[in-house]
LOKOL-65202 format. One record per atom (N, C-alpha, C): residue number from 1; residue in one letter; x, y, z; atom name. Coordinates in nm, 2 decimals, padded with zeros to 4 digits. Atoms other than C-alpha are relative to their C-alpha. Layout:
<rs>
<num = NUM residuo = A x = X y = Y z = Z atomo = CA> $
...
</rs>
This chain:
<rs>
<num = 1 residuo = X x = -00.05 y = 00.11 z = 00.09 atomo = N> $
<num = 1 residuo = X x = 07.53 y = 10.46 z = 13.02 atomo = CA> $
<num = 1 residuo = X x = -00.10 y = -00.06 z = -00.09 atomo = C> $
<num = 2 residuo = X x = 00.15 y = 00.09 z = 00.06 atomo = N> $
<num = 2 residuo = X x = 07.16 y = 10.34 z = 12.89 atomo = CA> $
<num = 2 residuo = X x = 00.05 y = 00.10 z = -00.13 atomo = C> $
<num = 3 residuo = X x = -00.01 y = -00.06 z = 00.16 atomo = N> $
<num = 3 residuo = X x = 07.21 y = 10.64 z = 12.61 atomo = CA> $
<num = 3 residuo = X x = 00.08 y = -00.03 z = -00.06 atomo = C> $
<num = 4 residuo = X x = -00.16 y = 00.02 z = 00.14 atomo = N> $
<num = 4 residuo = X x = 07.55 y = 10.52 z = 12.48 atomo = CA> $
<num = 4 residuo = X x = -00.04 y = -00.13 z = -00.05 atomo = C> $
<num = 5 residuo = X x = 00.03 y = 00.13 z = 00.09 atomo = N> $
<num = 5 residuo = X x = 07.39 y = 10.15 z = 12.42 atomo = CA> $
<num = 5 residuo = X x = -00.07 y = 00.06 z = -00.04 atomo = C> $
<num = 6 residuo = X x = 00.14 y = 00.00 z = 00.12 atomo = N> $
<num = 6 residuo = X x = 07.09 y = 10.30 z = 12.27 atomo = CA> $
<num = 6 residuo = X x = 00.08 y = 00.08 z = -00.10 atomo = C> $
<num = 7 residuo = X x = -00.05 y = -00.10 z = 00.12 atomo = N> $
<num = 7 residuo = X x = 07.31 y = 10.51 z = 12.05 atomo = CA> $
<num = 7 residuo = X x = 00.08 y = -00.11 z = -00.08 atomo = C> $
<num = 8 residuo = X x = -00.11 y = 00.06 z = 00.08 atomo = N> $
<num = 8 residuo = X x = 07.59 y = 10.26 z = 11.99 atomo = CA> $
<num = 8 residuo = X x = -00.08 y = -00.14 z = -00.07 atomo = C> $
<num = 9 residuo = X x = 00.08 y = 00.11 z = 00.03 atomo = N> $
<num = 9 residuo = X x = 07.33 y = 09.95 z = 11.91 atomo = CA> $
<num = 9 residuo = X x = -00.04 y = 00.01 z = -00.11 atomo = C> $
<num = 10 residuo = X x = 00.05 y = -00.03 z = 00.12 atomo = N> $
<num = 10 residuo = X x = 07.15 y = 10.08 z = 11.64 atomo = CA> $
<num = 10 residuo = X x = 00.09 y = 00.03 z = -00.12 atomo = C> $
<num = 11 residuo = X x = -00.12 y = -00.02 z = 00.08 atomo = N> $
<num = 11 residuo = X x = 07.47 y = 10.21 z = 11.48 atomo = CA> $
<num = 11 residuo = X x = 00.09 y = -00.15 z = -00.06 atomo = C> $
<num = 12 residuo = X x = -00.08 y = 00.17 z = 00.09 atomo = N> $
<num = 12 residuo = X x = 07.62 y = 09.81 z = 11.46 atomo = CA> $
<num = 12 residuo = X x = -00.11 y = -00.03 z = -00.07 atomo = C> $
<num = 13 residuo = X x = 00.12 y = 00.06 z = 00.06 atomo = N> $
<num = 13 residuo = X x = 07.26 y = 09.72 z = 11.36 atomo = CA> $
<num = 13 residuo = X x = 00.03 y = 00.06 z = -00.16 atomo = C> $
<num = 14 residuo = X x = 00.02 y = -00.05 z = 00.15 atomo = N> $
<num = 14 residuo = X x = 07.29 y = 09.98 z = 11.07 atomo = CA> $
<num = 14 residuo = X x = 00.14 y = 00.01 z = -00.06 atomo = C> $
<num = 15 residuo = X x = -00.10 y = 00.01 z = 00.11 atomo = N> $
<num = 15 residuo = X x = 07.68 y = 09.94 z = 10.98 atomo = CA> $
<num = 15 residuo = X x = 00.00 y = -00.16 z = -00.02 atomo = C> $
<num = 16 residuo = X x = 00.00 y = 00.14 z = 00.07 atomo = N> $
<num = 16 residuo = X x = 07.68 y = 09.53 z = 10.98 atomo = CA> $
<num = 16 residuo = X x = -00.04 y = 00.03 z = -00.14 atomo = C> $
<num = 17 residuo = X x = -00.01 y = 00.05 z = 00.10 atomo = N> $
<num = 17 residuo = X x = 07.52 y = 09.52 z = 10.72 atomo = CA> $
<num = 17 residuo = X x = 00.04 y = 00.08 z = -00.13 atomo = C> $
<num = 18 residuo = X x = -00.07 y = -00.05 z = 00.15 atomo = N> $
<num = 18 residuo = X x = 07.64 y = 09.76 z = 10.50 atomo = CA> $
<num = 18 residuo = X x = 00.15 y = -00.01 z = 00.02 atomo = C> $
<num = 19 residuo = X x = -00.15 y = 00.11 z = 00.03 atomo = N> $
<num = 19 residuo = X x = 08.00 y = 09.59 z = 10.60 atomo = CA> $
<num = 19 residuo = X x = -00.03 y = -00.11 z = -00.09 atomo = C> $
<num = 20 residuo = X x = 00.02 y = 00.14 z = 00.07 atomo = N> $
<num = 20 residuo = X x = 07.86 y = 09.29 z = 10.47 atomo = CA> $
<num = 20 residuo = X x = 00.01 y = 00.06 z = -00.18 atomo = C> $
<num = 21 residuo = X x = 00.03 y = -00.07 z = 00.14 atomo = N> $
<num = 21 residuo = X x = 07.74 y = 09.49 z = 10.15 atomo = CA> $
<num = 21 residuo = X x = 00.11 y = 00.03 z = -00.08 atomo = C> $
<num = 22 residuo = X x = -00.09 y = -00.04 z = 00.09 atomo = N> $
<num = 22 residuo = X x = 08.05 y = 09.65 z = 10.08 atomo = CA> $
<num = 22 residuo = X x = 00.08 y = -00.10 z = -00.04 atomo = C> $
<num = 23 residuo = X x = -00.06 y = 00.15 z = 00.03 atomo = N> $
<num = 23 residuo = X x = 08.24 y = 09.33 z = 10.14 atomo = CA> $
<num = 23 residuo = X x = 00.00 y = -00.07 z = -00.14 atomo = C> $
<num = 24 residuo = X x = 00.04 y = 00.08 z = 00.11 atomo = N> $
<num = 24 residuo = X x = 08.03 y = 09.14 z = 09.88 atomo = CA> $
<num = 24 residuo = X x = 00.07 y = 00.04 z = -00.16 atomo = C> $
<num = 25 residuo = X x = -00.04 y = -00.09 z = 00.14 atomo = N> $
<num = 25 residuo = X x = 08.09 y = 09.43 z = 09.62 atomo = CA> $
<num = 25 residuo = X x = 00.18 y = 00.00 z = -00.01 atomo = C> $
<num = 26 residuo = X x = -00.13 y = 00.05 z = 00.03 atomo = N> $
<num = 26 residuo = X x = 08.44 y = 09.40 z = 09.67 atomo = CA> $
<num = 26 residuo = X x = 00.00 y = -00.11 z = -00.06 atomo = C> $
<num = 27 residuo = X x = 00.03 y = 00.15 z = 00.02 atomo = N> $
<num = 27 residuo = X x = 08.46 y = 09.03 z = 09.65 atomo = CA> $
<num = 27 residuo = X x = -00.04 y = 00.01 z = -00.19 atomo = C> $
<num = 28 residuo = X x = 00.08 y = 00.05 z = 00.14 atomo = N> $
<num = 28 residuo = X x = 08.27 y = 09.03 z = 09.31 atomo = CA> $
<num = 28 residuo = X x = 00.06 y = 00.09 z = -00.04 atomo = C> $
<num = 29 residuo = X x = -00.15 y = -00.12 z = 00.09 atomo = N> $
<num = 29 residuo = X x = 08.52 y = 09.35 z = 09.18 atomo = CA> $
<num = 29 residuo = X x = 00.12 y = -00.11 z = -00.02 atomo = C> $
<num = 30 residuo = X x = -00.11 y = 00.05 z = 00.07 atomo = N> $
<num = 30 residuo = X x = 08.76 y = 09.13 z = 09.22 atomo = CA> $
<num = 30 residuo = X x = 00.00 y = -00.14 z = -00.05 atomo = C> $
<num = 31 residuo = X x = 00.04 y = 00.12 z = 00.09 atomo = N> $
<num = 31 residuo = X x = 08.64 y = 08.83 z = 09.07 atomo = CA> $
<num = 31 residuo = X x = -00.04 y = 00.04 z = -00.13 atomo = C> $
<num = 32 residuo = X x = 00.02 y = -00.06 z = 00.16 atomo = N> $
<num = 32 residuo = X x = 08.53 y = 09.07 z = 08.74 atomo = CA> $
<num = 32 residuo = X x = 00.13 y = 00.00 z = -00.03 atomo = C> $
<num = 33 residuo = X x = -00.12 y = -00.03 z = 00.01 atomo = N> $
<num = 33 residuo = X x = 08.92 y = 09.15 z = 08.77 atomo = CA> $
<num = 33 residuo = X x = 00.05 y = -00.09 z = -00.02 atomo = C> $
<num = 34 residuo = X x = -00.12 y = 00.13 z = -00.02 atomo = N> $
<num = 34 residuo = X x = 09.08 y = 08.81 z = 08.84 atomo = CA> $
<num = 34 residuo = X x = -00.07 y = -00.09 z = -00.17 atomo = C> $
<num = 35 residuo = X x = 00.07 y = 00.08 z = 00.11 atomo = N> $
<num = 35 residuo = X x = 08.81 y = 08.67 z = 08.52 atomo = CA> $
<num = 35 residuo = X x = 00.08 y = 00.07 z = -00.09 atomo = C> $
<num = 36 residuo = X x = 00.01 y = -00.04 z = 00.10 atomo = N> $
<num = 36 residuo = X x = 08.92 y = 08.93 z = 08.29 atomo = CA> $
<num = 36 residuo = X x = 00.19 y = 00.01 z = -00.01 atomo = C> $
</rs>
């Protein structure tokens, strides 16, 4: 079970933030959209 947290750990580490990331870029697409 130690290898599936060391696998699955690093994986939230490295998708948070590119959730956050894409999020943002959404977010601000549609605020170019809702402006225009």
């Amino acid at each position: 079970m130690t290898h599936v947290t060391d696998v699955v750990l690093p994986m939230l580490v490295l998708i948070t933030p590119l959730g956050a990331v894409v999020l943002a870029v959404a977010s601000a697409i549609r605020l170019d959209h809702e402006i225009d």
